[in-house]
mmCIF file as gemmi writes it, N, C-alpha and C atoms, coordinates in Angstrom:
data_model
loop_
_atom_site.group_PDB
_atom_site.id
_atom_site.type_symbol
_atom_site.label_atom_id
_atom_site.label_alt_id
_atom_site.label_comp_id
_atom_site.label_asym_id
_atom_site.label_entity_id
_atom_site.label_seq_id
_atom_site.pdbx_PDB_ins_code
_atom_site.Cartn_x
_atom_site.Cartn_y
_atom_site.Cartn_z
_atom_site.occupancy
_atom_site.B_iso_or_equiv
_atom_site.pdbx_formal_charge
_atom_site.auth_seq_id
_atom_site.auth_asym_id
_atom_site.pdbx_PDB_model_num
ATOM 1 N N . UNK Axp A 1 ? 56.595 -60.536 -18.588 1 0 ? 1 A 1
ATOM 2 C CA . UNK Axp A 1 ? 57.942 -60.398 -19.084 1 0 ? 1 A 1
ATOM 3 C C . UNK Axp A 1 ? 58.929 -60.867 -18.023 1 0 ? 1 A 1
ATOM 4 N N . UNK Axp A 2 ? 58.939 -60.518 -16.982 1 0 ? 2 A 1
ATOM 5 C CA . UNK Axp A 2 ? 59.505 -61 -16.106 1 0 ? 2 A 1
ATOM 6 C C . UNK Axp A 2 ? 59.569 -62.494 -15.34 1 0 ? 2 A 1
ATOM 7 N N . UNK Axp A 3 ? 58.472 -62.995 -15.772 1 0 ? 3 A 1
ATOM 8 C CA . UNK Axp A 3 ? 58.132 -64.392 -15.551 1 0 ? 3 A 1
ATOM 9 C C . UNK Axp A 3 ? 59.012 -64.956 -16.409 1 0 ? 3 A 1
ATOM 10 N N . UNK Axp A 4 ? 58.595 -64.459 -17.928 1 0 ? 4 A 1
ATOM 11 C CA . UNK Axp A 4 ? 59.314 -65.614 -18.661 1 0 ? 4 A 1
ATOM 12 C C . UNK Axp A 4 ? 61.119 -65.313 -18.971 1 0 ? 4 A 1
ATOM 13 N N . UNK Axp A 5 ? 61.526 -63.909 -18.35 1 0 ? 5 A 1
ATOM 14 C CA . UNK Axp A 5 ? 63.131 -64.046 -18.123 1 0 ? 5 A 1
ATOM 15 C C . UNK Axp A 5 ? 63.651 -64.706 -17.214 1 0 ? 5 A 1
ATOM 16 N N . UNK Axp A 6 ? 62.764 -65.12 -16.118 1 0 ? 6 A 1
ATOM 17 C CA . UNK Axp A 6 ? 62.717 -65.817 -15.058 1 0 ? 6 A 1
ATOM 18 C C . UNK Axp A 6 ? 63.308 -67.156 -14.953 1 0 ? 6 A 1
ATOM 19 N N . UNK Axp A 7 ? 62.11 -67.74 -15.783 1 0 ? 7 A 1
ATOM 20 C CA . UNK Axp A 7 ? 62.009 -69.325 -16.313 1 0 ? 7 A 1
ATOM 21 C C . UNK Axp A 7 ? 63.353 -69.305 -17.34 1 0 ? 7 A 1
ATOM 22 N N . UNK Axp A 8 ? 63.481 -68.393 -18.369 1 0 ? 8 A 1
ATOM 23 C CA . UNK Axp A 8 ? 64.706 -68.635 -18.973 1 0 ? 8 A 1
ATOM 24 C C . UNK Axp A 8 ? 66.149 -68.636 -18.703 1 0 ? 8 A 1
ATOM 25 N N . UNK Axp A 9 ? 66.352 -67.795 -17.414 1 0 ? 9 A 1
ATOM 26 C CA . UNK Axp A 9 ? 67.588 -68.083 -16.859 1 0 ? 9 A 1
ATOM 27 C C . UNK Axp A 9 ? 67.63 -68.628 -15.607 1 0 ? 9 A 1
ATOM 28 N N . UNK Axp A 10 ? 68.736 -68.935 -15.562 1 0 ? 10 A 1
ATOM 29 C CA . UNK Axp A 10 ? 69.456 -70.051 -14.381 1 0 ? 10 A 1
ATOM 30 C C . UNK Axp A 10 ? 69.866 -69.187 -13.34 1 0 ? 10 A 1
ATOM 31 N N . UNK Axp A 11 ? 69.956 -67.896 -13.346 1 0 ? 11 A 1
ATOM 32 C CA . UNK Axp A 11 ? 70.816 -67.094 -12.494 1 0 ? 11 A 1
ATOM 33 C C . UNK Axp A 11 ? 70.02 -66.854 -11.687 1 0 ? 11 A 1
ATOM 34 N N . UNK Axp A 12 ? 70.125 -66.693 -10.106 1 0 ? 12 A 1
ATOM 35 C CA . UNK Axp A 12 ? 69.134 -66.107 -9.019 1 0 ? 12 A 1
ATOM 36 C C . UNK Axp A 12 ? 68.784 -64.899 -8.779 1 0 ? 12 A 1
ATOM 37 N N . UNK Axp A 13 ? 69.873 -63.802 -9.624 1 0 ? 13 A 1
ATOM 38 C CA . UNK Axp A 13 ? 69.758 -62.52 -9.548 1 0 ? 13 A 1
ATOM 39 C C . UNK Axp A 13 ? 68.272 -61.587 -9.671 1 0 ? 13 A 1
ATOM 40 N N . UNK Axp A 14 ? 67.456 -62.521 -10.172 1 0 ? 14 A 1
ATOM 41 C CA . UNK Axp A 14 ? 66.095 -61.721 -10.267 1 0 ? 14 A 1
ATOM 42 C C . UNK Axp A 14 ? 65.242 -61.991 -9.174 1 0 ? 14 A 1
ATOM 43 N N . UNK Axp A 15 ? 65.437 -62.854 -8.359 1 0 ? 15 A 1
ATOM 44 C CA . UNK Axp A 15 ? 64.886 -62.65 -7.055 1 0 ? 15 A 1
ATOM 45 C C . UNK Axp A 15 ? 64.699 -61.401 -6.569 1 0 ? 15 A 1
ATOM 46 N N . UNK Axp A 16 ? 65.423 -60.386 -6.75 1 0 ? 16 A 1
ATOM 47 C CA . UNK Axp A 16 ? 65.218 -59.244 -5.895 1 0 ? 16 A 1
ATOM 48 C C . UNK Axp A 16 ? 64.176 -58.255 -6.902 1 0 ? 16 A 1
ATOM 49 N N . UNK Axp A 17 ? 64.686 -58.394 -7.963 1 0 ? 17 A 1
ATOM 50 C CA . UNK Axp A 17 ? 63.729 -57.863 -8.853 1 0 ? 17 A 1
ATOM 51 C C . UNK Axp A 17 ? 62.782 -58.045 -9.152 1 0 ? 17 A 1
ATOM 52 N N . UNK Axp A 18 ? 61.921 -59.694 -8.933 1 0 ? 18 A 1
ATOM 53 C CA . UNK Axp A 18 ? 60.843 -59.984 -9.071 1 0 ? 18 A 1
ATOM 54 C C . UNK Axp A 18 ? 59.924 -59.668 -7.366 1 0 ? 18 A 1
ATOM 55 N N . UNK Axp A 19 ? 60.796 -59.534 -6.405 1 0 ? 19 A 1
ATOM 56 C CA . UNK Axp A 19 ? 60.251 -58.904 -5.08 1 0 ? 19 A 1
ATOM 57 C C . UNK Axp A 19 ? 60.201 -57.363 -4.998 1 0 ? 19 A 1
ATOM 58 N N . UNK Axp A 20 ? 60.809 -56.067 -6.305 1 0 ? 20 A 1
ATOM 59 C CA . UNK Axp A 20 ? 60.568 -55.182 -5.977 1 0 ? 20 A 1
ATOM 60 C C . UNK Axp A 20 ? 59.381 -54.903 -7.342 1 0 ? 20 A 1
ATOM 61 N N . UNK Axp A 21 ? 59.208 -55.826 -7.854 1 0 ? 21 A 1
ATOM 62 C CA . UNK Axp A 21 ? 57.627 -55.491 -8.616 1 0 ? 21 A 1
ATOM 63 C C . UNK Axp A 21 ? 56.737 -55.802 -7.931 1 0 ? 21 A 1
ATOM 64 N N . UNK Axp A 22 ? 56.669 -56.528 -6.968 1 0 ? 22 A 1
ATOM 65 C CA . UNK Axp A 22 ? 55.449 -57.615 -6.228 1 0 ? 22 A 1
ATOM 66 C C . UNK Axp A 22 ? 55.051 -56.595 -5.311 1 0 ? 22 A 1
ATOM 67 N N . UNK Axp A 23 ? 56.053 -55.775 -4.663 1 0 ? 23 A 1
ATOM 68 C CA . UNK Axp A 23 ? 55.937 -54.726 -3.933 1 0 ? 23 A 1
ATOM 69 C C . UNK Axp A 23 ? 55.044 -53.385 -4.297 1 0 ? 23 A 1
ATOM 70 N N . UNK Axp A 24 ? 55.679 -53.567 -5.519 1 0 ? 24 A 1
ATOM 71 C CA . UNK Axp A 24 ? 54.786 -52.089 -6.376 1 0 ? 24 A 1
ATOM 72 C C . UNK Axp A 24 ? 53.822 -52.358 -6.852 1 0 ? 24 A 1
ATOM 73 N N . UNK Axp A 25 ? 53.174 -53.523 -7.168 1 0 ? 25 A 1
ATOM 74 C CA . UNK Axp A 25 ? 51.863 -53.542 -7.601 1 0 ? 25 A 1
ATOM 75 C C . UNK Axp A 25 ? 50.96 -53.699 -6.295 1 0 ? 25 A 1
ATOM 76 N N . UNK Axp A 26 ? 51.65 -54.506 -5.334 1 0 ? 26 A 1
ATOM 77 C CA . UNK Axp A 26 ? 50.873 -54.802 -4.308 1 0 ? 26 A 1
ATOM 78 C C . UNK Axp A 26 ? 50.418 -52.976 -3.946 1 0 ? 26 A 1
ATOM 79 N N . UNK Axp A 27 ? 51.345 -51.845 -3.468 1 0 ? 27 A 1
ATOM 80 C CA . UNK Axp A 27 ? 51.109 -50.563 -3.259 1 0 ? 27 A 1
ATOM 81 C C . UNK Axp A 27 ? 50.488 -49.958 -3.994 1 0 ? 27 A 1
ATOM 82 N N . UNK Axp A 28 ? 50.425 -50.394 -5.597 1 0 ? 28 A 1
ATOM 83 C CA . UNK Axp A 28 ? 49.342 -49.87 -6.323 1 0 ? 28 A 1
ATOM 84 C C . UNK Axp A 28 ? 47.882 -50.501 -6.181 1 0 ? 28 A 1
ATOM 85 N N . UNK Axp A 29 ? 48.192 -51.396 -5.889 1 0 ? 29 A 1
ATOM 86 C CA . UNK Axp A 29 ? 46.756 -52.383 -5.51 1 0 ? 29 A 1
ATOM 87 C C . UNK Axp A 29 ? 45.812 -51.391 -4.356 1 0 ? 29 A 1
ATOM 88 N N . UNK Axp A 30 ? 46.664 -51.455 -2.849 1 0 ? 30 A 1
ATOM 89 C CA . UNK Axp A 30 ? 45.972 -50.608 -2.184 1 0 ? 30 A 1
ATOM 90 C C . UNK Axp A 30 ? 45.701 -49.233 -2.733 1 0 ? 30 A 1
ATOM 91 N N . UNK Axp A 31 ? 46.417 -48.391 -3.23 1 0 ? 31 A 1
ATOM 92 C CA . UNK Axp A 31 ? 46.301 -47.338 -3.576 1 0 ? 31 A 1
ATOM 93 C C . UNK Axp A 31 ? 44.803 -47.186 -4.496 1 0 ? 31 A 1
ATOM 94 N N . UNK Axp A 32 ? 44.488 -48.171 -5.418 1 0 ? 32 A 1
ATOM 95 C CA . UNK Axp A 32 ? 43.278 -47.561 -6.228 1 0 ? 32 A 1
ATOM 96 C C . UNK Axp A 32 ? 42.005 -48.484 -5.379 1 0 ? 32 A 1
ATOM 97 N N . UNK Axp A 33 ? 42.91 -49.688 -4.506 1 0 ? 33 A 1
ATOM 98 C CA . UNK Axp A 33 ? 41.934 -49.8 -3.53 1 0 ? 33 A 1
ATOM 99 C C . UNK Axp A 33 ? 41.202 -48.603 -2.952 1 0 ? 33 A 1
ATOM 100 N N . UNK Axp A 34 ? 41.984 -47.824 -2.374 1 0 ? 34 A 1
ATOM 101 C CA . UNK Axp A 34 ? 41.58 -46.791 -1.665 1 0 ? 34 A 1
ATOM 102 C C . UNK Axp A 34 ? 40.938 -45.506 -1.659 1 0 ? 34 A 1
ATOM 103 N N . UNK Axp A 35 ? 41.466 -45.498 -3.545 1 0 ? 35 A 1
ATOM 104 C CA . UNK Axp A 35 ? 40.427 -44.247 -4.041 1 0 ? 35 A 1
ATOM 105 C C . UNK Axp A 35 ? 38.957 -45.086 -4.165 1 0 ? 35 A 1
ATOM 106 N N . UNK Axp A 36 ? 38.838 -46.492 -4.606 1 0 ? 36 A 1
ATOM 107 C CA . UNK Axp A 36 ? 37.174 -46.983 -4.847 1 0 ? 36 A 1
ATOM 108 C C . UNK Axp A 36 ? 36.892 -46.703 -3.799 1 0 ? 36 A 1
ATOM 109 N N . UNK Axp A 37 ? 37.482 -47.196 -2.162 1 0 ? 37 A 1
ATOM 110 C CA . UNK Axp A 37 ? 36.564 -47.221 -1.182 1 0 ? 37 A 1
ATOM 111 C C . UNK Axp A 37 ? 36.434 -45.368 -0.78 1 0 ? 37 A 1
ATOM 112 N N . UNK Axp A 38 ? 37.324 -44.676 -1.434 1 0 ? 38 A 1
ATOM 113 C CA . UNK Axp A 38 ? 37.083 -43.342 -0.954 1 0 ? 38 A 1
ATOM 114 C C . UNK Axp A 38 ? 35.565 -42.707 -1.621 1 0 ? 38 A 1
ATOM 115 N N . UNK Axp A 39 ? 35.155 -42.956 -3.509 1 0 ? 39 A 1
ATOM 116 C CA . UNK Axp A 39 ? 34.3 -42.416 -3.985 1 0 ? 39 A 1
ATOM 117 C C . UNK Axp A 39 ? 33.298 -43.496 -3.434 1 0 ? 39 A 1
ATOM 118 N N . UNK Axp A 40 ? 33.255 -44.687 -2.967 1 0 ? 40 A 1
ATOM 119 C CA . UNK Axp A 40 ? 32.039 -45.366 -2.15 1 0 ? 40 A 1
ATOM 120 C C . UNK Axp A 40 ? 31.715 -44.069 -1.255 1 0 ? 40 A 1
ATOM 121 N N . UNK Axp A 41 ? 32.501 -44.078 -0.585 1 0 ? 41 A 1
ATOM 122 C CA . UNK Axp A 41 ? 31.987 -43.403 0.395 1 0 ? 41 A 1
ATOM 123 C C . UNK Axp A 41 ? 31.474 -41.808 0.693 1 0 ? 41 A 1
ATOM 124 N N . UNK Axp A 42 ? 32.221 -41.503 -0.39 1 0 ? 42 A 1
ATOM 125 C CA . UNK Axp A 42 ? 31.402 -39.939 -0.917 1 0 ? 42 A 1
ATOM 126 C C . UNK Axp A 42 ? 30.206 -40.295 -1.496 1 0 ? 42 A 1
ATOM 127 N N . UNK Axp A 43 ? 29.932 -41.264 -2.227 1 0 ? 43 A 1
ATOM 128 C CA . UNK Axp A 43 ? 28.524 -41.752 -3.144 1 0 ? 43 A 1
ATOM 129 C C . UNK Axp A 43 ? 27.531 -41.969 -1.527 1 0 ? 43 A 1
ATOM 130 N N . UNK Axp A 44 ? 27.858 -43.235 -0.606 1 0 ? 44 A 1
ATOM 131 C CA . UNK Axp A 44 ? 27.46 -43.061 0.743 1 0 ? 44 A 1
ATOM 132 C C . UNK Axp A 44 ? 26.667 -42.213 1.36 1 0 ? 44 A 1
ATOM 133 N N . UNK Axp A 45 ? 27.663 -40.956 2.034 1 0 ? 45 A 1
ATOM 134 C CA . UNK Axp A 45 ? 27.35 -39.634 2.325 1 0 ? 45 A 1
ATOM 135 C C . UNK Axp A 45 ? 26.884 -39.079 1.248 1 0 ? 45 A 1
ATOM 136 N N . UNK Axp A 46 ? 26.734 -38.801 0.28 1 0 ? 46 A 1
ATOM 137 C CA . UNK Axp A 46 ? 25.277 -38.639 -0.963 1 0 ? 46 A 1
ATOM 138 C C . UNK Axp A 46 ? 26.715 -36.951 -1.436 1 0 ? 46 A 1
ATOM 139 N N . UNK Axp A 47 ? 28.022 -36.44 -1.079 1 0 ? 47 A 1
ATOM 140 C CA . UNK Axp A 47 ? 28.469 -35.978 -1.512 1 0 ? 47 A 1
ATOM 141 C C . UNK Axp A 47 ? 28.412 -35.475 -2.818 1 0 ? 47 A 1
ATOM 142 N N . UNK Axp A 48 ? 28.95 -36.72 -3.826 1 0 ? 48 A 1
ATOM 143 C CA . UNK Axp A 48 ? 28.824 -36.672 -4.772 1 0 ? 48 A 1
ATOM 144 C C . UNK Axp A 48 ? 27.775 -35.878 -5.588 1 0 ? 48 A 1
ATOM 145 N N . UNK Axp A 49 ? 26.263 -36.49 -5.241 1 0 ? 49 A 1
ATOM 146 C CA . UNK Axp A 49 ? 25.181 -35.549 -5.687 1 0 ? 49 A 1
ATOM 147 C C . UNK Axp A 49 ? 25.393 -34.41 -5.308 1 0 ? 49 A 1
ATOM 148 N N . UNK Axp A 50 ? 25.678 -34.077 -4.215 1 0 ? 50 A 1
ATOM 149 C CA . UNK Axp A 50 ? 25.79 -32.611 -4.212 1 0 ? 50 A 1
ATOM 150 C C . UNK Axp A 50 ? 26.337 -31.595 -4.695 1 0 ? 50 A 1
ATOM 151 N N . UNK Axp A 51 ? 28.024 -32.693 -5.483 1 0 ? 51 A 1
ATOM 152 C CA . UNK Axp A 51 ? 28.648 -31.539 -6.294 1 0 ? 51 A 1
ATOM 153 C C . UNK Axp A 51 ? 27.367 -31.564 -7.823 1 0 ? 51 A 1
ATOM 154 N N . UNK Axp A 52 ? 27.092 -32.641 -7.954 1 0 ? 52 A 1
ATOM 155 C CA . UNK Axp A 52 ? 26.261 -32.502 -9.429 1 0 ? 52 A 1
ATOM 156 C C . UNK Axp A 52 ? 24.99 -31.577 -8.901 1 0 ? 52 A 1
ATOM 157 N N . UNK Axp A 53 ? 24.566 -31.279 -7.882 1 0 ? 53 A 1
ATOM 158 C CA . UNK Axp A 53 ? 23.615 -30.445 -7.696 1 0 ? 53 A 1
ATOM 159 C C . UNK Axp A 53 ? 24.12 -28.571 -7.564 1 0 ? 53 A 1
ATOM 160 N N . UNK Axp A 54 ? 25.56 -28.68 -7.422 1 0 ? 54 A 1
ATOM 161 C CA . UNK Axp A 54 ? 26.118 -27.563 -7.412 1 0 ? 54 A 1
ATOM 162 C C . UNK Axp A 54 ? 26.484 -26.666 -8.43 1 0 ? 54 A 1
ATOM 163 N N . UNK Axp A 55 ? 27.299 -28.478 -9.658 1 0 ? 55 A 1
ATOM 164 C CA . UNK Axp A 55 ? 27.219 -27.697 -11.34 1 0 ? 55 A 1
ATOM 165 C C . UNK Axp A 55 ? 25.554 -27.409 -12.09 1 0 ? 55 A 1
ATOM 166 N N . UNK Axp A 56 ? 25.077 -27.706 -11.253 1 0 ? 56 A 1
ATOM 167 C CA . UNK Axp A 56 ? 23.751 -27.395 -11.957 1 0 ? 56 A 1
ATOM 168 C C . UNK Axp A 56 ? 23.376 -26.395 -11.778 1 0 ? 56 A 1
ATOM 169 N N . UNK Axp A 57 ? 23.671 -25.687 -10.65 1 0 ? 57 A 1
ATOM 170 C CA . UNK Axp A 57 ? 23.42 -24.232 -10.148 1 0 ? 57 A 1
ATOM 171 C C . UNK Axp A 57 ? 24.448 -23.258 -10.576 1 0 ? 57 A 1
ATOM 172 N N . UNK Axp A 58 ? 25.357 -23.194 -11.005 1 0 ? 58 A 1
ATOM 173 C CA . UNK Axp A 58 ? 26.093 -22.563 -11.867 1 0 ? 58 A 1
ATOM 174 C C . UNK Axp A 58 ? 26.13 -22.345 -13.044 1 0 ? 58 A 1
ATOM 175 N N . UNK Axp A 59 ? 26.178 -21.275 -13.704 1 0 ? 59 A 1
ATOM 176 C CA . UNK Axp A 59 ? 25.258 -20.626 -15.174 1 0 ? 59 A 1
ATOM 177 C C . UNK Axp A 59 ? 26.178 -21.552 -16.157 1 0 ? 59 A 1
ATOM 178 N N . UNK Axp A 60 ? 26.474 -22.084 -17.256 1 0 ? 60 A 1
ATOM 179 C CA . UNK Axp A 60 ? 27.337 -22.021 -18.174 1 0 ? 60 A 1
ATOM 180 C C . UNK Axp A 60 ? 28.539 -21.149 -18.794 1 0 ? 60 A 1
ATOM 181 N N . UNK Axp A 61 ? 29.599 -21.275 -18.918 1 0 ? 61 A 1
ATOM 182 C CA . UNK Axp A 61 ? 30.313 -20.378 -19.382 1 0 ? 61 A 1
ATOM 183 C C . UNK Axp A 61 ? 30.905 -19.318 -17.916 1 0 ? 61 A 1
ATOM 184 N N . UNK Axp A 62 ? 30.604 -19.652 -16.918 1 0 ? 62 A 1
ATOM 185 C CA . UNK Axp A 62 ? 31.053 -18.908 -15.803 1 0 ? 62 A 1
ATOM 186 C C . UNK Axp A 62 ? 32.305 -18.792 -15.132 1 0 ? 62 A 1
ATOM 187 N N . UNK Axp A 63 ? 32.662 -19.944 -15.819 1 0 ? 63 A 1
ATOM 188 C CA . UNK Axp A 63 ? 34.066 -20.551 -15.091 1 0 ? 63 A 1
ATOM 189 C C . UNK Axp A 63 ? 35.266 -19.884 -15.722 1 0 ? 63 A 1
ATOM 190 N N . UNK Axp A 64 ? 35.011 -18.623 -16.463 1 0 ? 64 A 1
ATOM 191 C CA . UNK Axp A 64 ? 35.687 -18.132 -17.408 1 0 ? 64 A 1
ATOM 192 C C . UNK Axp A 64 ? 36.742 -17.138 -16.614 1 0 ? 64 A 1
């Protein structure tokens, strides 16, 4: 959307606006970057199994 208001007007005014989306995706970029490399690395350290080895040891219906 912003591309093509872009291309359709003549005015320079979206320069700043097309640099404060570039910004926010780029920060969202790292951001879910950072949760993958976070559950890598719980999967890694074998974490993960351990919580699934933990709900397994807990009765059903307990959490009540």
């Amino acid at each position: 959307m912003f591309l093509i208001s872009r291309f359709m007007s003549d005015d320079s005014d979206l320069d700043p606006i097309l640099e404060y989306v570039r910004a926010i995706e780029f920060e969202t970029l790292v951001f879910f970057l950072g949760i993958l490399l976070l559950v890598r690395m719980l999967r890694e350290i074998r974490a993960l199994n351990s919580l699934v080895v933990g709900y397994d040891l807990i009765p059903p219906g307990s959490w009540r």
